[in-house]
C-alpha positions in Angstrom: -12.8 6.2 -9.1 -9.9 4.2 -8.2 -7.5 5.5 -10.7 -8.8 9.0 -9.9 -7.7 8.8 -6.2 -5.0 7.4 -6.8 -3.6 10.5 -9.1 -4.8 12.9 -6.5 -2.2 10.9 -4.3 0.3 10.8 -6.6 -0.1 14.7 -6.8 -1.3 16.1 -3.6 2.3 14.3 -2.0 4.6 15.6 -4.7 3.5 18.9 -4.4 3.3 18.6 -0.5 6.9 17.0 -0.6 9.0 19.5 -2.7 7.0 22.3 -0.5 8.7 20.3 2.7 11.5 19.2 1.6 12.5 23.0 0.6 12.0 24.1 3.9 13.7 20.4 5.7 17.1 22.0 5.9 15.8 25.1 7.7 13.6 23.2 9.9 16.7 21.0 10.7 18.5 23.7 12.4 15.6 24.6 15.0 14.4 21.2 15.8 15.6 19.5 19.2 14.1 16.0 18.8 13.3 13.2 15.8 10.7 10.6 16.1 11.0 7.2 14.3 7.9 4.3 15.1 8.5 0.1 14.4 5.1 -1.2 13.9 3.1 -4.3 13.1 -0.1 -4.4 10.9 -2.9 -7.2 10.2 -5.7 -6.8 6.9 -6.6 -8.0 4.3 -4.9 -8.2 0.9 -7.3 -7.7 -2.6 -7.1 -8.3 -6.4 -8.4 -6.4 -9.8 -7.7 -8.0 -13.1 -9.5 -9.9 -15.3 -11.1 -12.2 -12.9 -12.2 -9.5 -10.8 -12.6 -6.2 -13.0 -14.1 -4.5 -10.1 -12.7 -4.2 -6.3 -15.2 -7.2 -4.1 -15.1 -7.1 -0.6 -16.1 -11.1 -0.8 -11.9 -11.4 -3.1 -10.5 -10.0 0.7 -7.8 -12.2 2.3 -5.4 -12.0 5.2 -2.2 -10.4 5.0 0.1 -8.6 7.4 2.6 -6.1 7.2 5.6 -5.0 8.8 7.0 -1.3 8.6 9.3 1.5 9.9 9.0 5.0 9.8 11.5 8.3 10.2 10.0 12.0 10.1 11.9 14.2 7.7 9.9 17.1 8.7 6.7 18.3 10.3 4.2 17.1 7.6 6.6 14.3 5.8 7.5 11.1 7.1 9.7 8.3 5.0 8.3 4.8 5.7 9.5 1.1 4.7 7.7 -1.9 4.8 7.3 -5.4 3.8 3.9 -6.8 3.1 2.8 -10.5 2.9 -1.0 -11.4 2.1 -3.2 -14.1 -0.3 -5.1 -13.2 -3.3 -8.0 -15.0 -4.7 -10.7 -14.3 -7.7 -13.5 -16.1 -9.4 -15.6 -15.5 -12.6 -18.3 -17.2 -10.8 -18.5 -14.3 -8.7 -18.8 -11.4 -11.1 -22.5 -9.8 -11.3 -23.4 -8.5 -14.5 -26.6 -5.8 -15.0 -28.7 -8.4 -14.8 -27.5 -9.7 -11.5 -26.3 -13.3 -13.0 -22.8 -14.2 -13.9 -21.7 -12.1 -17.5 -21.8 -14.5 -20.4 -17.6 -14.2 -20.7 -17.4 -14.9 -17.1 -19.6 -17.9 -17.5 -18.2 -18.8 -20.4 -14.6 -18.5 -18.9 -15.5 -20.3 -15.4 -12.2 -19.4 -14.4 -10.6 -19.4 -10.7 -7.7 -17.8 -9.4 -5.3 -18.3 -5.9 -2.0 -17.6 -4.8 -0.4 -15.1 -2.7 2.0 -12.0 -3.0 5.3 -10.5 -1.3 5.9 -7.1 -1.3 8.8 -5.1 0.0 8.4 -0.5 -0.5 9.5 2.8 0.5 7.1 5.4 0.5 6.8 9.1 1.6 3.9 9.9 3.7 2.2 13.4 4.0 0.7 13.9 7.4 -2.1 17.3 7.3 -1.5 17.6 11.2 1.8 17.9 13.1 1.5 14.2 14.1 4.1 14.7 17.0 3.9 18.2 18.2 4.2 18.3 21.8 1.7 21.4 22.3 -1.0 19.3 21.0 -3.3 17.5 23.6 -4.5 14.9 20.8 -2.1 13.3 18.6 -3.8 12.6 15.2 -3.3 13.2 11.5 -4.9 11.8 8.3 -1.9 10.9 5.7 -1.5 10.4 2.1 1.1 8.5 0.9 2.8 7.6 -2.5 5.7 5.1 -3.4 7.8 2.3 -4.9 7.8 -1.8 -4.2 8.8 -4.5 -5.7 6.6 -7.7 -5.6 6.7 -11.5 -5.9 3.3 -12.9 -6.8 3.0 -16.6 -7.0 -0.4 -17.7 -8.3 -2.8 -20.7 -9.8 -5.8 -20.1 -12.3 -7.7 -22.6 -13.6 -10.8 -23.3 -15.5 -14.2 -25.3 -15.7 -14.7 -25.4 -19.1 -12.6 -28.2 -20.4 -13.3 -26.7 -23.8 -10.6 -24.0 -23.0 -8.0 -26.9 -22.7 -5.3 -28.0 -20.9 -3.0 -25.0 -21.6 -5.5 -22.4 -20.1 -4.5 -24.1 -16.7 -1.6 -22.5 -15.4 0.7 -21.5 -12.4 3.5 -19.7 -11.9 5.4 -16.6 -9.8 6.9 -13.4 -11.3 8.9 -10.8 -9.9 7.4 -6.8 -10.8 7.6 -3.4 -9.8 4.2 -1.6 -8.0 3.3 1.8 -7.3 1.5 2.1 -3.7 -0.8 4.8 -3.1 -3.2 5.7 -0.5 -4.7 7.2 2.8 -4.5 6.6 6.5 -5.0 7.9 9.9 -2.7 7.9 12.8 -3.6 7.7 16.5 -1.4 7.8 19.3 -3.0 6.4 22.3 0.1 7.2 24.3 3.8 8.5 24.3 4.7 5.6 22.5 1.5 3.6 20.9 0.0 4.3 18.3 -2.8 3.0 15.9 -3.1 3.5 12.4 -5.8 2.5 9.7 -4.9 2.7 6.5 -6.1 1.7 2.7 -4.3 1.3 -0.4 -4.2 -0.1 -3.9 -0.6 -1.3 -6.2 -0.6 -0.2 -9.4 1.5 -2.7 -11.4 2.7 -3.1 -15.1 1.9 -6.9 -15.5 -0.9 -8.5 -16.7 0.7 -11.9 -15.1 -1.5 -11.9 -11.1 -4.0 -14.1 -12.7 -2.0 -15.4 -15.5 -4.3 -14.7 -18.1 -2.8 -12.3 -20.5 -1.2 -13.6 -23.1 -4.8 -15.8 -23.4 -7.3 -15.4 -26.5 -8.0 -12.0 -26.9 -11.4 -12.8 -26.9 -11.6 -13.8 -23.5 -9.4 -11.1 -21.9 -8.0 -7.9 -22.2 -4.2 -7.7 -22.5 -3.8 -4.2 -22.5 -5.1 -3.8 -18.9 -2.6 -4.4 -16.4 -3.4 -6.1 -12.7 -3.9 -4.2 -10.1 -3.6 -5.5 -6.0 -4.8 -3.5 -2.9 -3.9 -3.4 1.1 -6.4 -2.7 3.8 -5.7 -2.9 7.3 -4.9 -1.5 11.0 -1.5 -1.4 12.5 -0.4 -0.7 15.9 3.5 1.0 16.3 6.3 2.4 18.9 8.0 5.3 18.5 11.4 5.4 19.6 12.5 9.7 20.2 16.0 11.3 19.6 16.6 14.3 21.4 19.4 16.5 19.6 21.6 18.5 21.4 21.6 22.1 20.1 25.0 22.9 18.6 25.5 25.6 21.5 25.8 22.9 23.8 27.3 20.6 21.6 30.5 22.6 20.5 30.7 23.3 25.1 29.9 20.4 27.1 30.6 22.7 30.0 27.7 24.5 29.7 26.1 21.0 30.6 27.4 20.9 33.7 
């Protein structure tokens, strides 16, 4: 289900973008004022991989995030953030059909901490002309699609001493993610807003939980780690008004 939302993102905002950003340079030419927000957001950071081969609410763990946005158009806004949360995973608490622990899992008894950096641009598709000064309420869902890069430091570790020594491990690397997701925006005023949003990073490591390049009978190395962002954010926006080029080209008619 995750993988399928996430391609509807990935497709519902690049055919929503080339649709917008055909028209941007039109659009340009009548609009009189641009809108950018700075904003702050608090949530909660989660992990899927080996450890975890399904999304659990009990693997959430702080994080908080940092953005800024810029409207291109109407419906398409370009956004940057930076994103800091903790990860965490444990066989222990995988349920299997029969509501115990999975015999790999329990075999396995491994754990898994750390934390991960993020830094992404992304272009977000807002259904509803977010700042449209006609409208009375000032709200849009979003979807939104991108490109990060991210630092993961983590520690796994085992209770079965049988595994030995070397199935112990820690380490950070560097990778590239895809974000994807969904969000609502609020504006409580001229210039606060809230927003909820949620998210998952598609990667192209196996390395979160440092387990694939372990026996291929206790993990699957062709499945790549995947990490998610859920959270609410409160932003400004700051507003530009343009002057229209009749104006512009007389500044006597300003007078």
């Amino acid at each position: 289900m995750i993988v399928n939302a996430f391609r509807y993102a990935f497709l519902a905002c690049l055919v929503q973008a080339g649709n917008a950003f055909f028209c941007a340079s039109a659009q340009a030419q009548i609009e009189t004022q641009s809108t950018s927000e700075l904003g702050l957001g608090l949530g909660v950071t989660n992990y899927r991989g080996e450890i975890s081969p399904q999304y659990q609410f009990g693997n959430n763990r702080p994080a908080i995030t940092a953005f800024y946005r810029r409207d291109v158009s109407a419906p398409i806004t370009l956004r940057g953030s930076f994103l800091a949360g903790l990860l965490r995973a444990d066989d222990a608490n995988v349920t299997g059909e029969g509501g115990g622990v999975p015999p790999l899992q329990s075999y396995r008894g491994s754990n898994m901490k750390g934390s991960v950096l993020e830094a992404a641009v992304a272009m977000e598709y807002n259904f509803m002309d977010y700042h449209a000064r006609k409208q009375k309420v000032h709200f849009t869902p979003y979807l939104f699609i991108g490109v990060g890069g991210y630092y993961a430091n983590t520690r796994t570790q085992t209770a079965n001493q049988g595994l030995g020594p070397d199935y112990n491990r820690s380490g950070g690397h560097f990778g590239i993610a895809i974000p994807a997701g969904a969000g609502v925006k609020y504006a409580l005023s001229q210039h606060i807003n809230l927003g909820l949003e949620v998210g998952v990073r598609k990667t192209f490591s196996d390395k979160l939980d440092n387990l694939g390049d372990q026996d291929p009978l206790l993990v699957n190395p062709h499945d790549n780690d995947w990490y998610y962002y859920s959270g609410l954010s409160v932003s400004y926006t700051f507003y530009k008004v343009h002057c229209p080029p009749q104006y512009k080209n007389n500044k006597r008619l300003l007078k």
